[in-house]
C-alpha positions in Angstrom: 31.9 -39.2 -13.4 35.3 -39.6 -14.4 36.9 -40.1 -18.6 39.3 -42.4 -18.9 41.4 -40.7 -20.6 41.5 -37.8 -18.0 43.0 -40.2 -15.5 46.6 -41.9 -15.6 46.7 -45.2 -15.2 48.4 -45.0 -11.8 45.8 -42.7 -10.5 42.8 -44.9 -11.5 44.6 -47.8 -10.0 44.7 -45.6 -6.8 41.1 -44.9 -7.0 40.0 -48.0 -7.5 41.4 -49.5 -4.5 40.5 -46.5 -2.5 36.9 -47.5 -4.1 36.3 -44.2 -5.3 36.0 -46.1 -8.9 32.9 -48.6 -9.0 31.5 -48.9 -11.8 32.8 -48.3 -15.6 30.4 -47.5 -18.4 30.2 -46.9 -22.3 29.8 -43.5 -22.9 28.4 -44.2 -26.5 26.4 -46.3 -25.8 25.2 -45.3 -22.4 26.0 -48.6 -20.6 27.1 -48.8 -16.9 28.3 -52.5 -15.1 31.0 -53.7 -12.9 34.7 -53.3 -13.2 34.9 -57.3 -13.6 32.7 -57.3 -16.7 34.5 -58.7 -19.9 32.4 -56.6 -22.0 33.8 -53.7 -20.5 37.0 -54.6 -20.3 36.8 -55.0 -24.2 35.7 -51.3 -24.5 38.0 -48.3 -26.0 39.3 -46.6 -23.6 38.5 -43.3 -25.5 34.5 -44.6 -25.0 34.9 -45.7 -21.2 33.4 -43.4 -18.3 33.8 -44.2 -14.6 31.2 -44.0 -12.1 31.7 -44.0 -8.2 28.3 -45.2 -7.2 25.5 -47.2 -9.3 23.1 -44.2 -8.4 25.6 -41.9 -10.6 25.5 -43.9 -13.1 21.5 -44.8 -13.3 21.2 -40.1 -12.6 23.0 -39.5 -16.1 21.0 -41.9 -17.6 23.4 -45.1 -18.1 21.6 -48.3 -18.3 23.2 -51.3 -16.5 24.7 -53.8 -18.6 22.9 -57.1 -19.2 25.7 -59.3 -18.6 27.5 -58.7 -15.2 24.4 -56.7 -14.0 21.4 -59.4 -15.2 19.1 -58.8 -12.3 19.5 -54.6 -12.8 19.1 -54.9 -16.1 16.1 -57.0 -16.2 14.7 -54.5 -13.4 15.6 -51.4 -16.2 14.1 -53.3 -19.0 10.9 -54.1 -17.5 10.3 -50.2 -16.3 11.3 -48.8 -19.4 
């Protein structure tokens, strides 16, 4: 789990293509999804957390986002 305002911006281009950067998520509101997802890119970058794996994200309790992620997040909502 990575802050993005830990990482430069040339770094976490560099990590991303190296795919050690998979996922992003809202560390507010506890909200993981792709990299793609325009909700995320929308996000303050004082509020966005990186995540290398899904399982990372799903271990410190992130939930996936219910628009990029609509099958995992129907899947979270209905074991919740």
């Amino acid at each position: 789990m990575e802050k993005h305002i830990e990482v430069s911006d040339p770094v976490l281009k560099s990590k991303i293509r190296r795919k050690e950067i998979n996922f992003a998520g809202n560390q507010k509101l506890k909200i993981y999804g792709l990299l793609s997802c325009s909700s995320g890119k929308r996000m303050k970058k004082e509020n966005r957390i990186f995540f290398i794996s899904e399982n990372e994200a799903l271990e410190n309790n992130y939930r996936p986002c219910g628009h990029c992620m609509k099958t995992e997040y129907k899947q979270w909502k209905n074991n919740s």
